[in-house]
C-alpha positions in Angstrom: -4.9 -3.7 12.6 -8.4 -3.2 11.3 -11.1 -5.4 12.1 -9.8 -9.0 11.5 -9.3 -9.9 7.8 -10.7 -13.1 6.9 -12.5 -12.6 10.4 -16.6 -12.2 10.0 -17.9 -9.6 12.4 -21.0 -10.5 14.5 -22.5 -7.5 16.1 -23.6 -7.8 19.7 -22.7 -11.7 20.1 -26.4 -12.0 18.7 -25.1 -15.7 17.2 -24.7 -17.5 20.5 -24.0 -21.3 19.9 -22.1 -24.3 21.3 -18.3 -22.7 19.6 -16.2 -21.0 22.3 -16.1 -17.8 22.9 -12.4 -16.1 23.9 -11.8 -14.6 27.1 -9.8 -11.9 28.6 -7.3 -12.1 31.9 -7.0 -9.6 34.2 -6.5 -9.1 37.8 -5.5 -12.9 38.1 -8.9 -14.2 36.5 -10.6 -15.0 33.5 -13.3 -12.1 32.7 -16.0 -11.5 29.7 -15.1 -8.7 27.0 -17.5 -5.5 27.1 -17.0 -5.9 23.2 -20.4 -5.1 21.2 -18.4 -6.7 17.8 -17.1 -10.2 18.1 -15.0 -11.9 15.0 -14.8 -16.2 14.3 -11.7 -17.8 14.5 -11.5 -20.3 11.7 -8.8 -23.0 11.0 -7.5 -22.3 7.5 -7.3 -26.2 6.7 -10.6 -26.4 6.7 -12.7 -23.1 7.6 -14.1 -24.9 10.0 -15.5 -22.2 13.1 -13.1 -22.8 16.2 -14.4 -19.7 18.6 -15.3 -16.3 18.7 -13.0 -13.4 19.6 -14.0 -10.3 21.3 -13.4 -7.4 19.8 -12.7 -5.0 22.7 -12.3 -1.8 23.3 -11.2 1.0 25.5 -13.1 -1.0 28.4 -11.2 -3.7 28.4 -8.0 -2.4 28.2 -8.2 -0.2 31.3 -9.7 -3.3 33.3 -6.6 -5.0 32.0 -4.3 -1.7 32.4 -5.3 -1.1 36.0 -5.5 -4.3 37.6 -1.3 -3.8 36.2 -1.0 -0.7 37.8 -2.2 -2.2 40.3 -0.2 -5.3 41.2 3.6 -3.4 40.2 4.4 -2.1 43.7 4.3 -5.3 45.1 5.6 -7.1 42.2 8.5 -4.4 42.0 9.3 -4.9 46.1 9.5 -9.1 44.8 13.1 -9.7 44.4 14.4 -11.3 41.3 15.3 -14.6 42.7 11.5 -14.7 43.6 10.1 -13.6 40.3 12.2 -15.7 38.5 10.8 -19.1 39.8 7.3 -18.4 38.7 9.2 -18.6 34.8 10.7 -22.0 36.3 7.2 -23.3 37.2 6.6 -22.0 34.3 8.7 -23.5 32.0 7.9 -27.2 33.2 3.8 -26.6 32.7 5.2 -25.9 28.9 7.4 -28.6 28.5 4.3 -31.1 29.9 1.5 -29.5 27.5 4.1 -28.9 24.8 2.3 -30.8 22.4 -0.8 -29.7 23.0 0.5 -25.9 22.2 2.1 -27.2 19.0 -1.6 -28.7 18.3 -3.9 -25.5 18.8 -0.8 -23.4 17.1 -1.7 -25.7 14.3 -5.1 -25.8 14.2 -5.6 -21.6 14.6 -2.5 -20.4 12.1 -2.8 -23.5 9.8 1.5 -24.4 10.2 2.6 -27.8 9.7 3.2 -29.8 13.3 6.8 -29.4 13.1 6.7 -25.6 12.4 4.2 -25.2 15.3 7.1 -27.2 17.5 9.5 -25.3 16.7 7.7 -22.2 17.7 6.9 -23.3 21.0 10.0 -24.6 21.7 11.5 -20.8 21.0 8.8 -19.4 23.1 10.0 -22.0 25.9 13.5 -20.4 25.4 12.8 -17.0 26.3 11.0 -18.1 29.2 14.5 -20.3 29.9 16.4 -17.1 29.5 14.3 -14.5 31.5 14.7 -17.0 34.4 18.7 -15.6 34.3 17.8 -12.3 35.4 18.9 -11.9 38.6 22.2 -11.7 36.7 21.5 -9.8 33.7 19.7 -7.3 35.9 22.5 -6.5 38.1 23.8 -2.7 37.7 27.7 -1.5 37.8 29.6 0.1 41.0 33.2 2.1 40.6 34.3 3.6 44.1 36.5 7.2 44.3 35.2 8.1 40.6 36.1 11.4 42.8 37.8 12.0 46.3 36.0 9.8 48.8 33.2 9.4 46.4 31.4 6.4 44.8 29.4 5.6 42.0 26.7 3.2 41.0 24.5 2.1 38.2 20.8 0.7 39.5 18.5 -0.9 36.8 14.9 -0.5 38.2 11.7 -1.9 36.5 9.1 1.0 35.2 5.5 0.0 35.5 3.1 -1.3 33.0 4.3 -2.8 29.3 2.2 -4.1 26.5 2.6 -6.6 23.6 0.8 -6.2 20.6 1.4 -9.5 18.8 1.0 -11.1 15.0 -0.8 -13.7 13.6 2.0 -16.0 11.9 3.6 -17.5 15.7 0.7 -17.2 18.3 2.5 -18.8 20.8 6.1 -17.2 20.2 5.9 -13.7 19.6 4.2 -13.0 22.8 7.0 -14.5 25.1 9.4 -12.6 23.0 8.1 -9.9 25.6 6.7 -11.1 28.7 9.1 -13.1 30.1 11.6 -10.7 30.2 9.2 -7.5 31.4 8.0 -9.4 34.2 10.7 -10.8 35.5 12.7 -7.9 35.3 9.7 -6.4 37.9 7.4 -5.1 35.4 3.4 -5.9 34.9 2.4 -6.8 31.4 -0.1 -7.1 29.3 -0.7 -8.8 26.0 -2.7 -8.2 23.1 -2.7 -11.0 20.8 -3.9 -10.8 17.3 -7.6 -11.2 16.7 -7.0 -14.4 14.0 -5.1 -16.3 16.4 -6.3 -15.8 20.0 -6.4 -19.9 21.1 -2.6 -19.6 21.7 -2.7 -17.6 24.3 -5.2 -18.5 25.9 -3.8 -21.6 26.8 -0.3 -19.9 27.4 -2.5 -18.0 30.2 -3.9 -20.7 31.2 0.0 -22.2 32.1 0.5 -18.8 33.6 -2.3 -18.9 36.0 -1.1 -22.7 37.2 2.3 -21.3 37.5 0.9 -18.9 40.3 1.7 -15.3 39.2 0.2 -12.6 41.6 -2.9 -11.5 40.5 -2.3 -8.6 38.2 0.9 -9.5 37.0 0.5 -11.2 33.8 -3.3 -10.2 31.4 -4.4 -10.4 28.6 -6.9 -8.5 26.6 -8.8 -9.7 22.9 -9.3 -7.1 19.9 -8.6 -5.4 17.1 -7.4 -1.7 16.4 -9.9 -0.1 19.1 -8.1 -2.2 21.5 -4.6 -1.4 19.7 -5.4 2.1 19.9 -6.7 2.1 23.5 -3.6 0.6 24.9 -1.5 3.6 22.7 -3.4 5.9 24.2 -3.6 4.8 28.3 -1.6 7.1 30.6 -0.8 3.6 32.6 1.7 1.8 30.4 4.9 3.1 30.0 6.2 1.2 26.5 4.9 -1.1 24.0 6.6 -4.3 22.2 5.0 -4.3 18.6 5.2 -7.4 16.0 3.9 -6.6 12.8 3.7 -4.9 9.3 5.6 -1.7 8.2 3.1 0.6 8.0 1.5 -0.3 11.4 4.8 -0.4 13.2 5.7 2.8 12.3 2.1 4.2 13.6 2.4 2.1 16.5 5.8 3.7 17.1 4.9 7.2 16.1 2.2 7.2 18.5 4.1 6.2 21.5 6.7 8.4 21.4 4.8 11.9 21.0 3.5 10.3 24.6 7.1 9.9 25.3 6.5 6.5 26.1 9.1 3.5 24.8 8.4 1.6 21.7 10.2 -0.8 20.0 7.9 -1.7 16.6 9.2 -4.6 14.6 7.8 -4.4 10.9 7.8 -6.1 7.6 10.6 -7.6 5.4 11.7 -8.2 1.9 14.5 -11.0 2.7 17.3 -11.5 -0.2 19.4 -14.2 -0.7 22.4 -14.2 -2.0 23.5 -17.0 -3.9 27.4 -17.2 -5.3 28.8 -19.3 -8.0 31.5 -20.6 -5.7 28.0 -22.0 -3.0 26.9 -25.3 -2.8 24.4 -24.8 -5.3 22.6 -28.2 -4.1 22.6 -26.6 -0.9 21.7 -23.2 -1.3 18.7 -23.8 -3.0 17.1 -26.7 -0.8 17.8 -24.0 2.1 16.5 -21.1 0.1 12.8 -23.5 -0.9 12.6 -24.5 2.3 13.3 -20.7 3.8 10.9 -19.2 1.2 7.8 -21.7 1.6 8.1 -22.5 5.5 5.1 -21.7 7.2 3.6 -20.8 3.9 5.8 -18.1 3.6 4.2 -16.3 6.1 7.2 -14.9 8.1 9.1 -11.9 8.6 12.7 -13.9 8.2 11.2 -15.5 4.8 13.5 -15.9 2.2 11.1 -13.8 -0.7 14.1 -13.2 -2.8 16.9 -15.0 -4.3 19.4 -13.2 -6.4 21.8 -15.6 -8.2 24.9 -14.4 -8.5 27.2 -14.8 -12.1 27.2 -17.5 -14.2 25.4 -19.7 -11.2 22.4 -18.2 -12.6 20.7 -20.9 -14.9 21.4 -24.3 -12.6 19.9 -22.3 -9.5 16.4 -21.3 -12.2 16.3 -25.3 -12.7 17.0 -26.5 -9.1 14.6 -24.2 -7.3 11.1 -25.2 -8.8 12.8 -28.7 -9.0 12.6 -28.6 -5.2 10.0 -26.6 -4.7 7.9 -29.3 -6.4 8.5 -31.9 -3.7 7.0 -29.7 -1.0 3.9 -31.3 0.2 1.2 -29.0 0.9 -1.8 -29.9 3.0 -3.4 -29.7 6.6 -0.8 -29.2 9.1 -1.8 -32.0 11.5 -1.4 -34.6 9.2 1.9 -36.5 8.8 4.1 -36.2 5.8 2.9 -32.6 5.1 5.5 -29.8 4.7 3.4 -26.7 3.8 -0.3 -25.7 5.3 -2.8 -23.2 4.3 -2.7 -19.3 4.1 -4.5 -17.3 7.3 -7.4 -16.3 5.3 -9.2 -16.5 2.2 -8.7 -12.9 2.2 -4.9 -12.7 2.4 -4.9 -15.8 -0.5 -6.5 -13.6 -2.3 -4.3 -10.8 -1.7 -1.4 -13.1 -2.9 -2.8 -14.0 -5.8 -3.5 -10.6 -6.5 0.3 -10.3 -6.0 1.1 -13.1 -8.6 -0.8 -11.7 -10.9 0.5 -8.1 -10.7 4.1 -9.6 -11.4 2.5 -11.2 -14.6 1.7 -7.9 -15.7 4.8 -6.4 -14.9 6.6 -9.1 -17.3 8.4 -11.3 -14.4 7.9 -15.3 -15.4 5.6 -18.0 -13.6 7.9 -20.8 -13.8 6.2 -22.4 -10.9 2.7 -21.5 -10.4 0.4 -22.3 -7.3 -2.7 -20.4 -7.6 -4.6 -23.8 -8.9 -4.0 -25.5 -6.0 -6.7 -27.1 -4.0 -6.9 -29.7 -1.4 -9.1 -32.9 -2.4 -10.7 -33.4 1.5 -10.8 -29.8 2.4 -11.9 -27.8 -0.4 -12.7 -24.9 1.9 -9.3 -24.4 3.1 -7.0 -20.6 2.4 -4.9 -22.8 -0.2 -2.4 -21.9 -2.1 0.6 -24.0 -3.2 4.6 -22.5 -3.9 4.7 -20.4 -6.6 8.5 -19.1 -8.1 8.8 -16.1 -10.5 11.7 -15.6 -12.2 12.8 -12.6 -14.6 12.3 -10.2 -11.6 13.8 -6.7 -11.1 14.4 -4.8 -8.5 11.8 -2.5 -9.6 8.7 -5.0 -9.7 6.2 -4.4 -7.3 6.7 -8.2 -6.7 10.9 -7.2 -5.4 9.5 -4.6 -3.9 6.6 -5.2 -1.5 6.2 -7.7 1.4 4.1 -10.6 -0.4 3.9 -12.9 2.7 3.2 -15.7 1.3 4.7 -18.8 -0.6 5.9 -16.5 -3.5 9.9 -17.1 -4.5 11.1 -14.0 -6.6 14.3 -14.9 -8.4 16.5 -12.4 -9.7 19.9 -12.3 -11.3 23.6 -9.9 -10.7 26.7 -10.0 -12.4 28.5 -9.6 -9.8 28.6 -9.9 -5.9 28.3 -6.0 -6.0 25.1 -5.5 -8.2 23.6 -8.1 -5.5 24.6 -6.2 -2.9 23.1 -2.9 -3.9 19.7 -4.2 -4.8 19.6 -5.7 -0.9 21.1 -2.0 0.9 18.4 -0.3 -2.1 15.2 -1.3 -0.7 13.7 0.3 2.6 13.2 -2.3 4.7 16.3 -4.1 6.0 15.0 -7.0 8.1 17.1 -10.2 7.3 20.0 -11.5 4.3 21.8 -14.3 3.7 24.5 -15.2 1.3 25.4 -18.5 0.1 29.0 -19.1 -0.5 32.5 -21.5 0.1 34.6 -17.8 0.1 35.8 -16.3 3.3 36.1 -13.1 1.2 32.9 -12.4 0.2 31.2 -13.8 3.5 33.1 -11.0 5.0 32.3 -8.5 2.1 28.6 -9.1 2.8 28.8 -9.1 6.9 30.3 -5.6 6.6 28.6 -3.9 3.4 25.1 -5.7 3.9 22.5 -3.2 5.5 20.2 -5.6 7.0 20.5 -6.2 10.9 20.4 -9.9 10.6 22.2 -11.5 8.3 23.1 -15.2 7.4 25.8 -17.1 5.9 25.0 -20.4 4.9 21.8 -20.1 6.4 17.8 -20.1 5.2 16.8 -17.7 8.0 18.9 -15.8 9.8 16.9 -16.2 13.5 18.6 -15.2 16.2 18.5 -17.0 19.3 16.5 -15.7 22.6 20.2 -14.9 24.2 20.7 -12.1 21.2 19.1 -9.2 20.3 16.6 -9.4 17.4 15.2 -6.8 15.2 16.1 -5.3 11.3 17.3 -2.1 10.1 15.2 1.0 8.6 11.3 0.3 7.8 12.0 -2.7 9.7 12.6 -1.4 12.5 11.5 1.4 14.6 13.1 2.2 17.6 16.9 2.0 19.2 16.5 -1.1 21.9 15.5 -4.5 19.8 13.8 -7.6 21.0 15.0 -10.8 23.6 18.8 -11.1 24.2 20.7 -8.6 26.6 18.7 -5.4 24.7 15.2 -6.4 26.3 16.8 -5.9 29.7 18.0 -1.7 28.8 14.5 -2.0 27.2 12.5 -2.8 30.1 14.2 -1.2 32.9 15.7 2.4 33.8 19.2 2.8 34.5 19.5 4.8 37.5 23.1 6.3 38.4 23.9 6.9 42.3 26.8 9.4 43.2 27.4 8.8 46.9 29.4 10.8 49.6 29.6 9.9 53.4 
């Protein structure tokens, strides 16, 4: 939440050329940032400069904040039948320009097409699912709780909300959120991260042809001034957050001592569980494909893999095996199944990573720090690298490397496995591999994670159900999409009537 890694800071938009520079929305239009910094936006295939991004500040926010404040009353007085078909209108502008969202996904984050497609196609799911509202909103009546008296249950929108969104699925994350705020009679407004601000501006750009009230929907550019800004405004009542442990938790720890609502999603170390009774063939093309997908650079990456028993030396020779084939290269091209890192900044972080686990005595047996790509030699590239000899104590088992690192470890038995996953802090996502009803149970009910898969890569919930991990993972008690972002959103009001 600093100032954009990988992101060069140009003071006073002194270097004015022909590149775009990134707008904010507020108040129904597109308006300049007040910001005195701006950062570049640069495509990680090949570094080449795609805009500039403000870096706002307090100014921006309020413009943002109170053209919200203003719009809710009449927003709140829309009923939900109404709202909803704005998400409807919605929803087809996506479907038309879906490729064209997949593309500038692509080009900003540096995700193969595919990935990018799939991301948009989840976003276009919330939007699907917020359009069902005027039944998921509806409250709960029970006449003669007493003599001659009644009883109901009201859910009522509270104001202002606020996204503050990650780098790694520009287009998704953001409509995680929004849908569901607005149309439950809220006024939003987004903050997207600094890296990746070309996603949203053409979601806004949908938004705007959809016809929201002015007000409604904005969307404000920065970095942690802007981050703090929103924190700190008396006019928003709750923030969604999307991002790393350590800024979740201030994120979250900030908003409640203003007794507002938070609900902070943070960082993951993901374990795999992989039995001797599994499909090994299975299991391990899952677990490559979870671990290196989008370059590893997700929160439901697979960063782990503890082979269970006497499975333990045919899952070390079929992981780099089909880690191997993975095809690494600029996103937009056909055939390619793994881009580029964000920045040369976080490669260099990773590497860093690699070459801490080296020290601590865990094995390279698959090693991707010399890649580089022949026609870009300027992209963030790294290709999939697998350690194996890891314990549970290695900073490498321990820390969140996002990025195409595969740690493999091995148990004796379904228990040890088991105890390293509920052991470490964060509790995002787990999945075990196996043909035993037994131990699929076992894991369901002793596995501390939130989200859990069996016989799955990455355990992703759909929009209809609640999303979210367990301890450093997660900070707050209402979770993300599904039936929780409606209690999120909205107050539950109980009426006690007499007459």
């Amino acid at each position: 939440m600093n100032t954009p890694r990988g992101a060069e800071v140009i003071s006073g938009g002194a270097t004015a050329t022909a590149v775009r520079s990134v707008r904010n929305y507020a108040g129904g239009q597109w308006v300049d940032s007040n910001a005195a910094e701006w950062g570049e936006v640069r495509n990680p295939a090949t570094a080449e400069l795609l805009a500039r991004v403000p870096l706002g500040g307090a100014a921006d926010v309020d413009r943002a904040v109170q053209a919200a404040l203003a719009a809710f009353p009449a927003w709140r007085a829309t009923p939900p039948v109404q709202r909803v078909r704005y998400f409807f209108t919605l929803k087809q502008l996506m479907e038309e320009r879906f490729e064209e969202l997949a593309r500038v996904v692509t080009l900003e984050h540096g995700k193969t097409l595919d990935e990018s497609r799939s991301s948009v196609r989840r976003a276009i799911e919330n939007v699907e699912i917020a359009c069902a509202i005027p039944v998921t909103m509806q409250g709960a009546t029970l006449e003669d709780v007493a003599s001659g008296i009644d009883c109901e249950s009201i859910r009522q929108p509270l104001g202002v909300f606020a996204a503050i969104t990650p780098f790694n699925f520009p287009a998704m994350v953001p409509l995680w959120f929004l849908p569901h705020a607005v149309a439950l009679g809220n006024t939003f407004v987004v903050k997207p991260s600094e890296r990746v601000p070309l996603s949203q501006q053409l979601v806004f750009e949908l938004l705007h042809a959809a016809g929201f009230p002015a007000g409604v929907v904005n969307l404000v550019n920065g970095a942690k001034e802007a981050v703090d800004a929103l924190l700190d405004h008396p006019g928003i009542c709750g923030y969604s957050f999307v991002g790393s442990t350590p800024v979740a938790h201030y994120v979250y720890r900030r908003a409640a001592e203003q007794g507002k609502r938070a609900q902070a999603l943070g960082g993951a170390k993901n374990f795999v569980l992989i039995m001797p009774d599994a499909d090994l063939a299975r299991a391990c093309e899952t677990s490559i494909d979870s671990a290196f997908g989008c370059a590893g650079e997700r929160c439901l990456a697979n960063s782990a893999v503890i082979a269970v028993g006497d499975c333990y030396a045919e899952v070390r020779e079929r992981l780099p095996a089909r880690a191997r084939a993975i095809q690494v290269g600029y996103g937009i091209e056909p055939g390619v199944t793994m881009g580029p890192v964000i920045t040369r900044q976080h490669r260099d972080k990773i590497v860093g990573y690699i070459e801490t686990g080296l020290k601590e005595g865990a094995k390279l047996i698959l090693d991707g720090r010399g890649y580089r790509h022949p026609q870009y030699p300027d992209g963030y590239w790294l290709g999939p690298s697998i350690f194996d000899q890891v314990t549970p104590g290695m900073v490498v088992a321990r820390e969140e490397i996002f990025g195409p690192v595969l740690c493999l470890m091995r148990a004796a038995s379904f228990e040890e496995a088991c105890a390293v996953v509920n052991a470490h802090p964060q509790g995002n996502a787990s999945s075990i591999f196996t043909t035993s009803g037994k131990w699929a149970r076992e894991f369901r009910y002793r596995a501390a994670p939130s989200m859990l898969g069996v016989n799955i890569g990455v355990a992703a919930p759909m929009a209809f159900f609640p999303f979210g991990g367990a301890k450093a993972s997660f900070f707050g008690d209402t979770k993300a999409h599904g039936r929780e972002c409606v209690d999120f959103f909205t107050d539950k009001k109980v009426v006690i009537s007499r007459w």
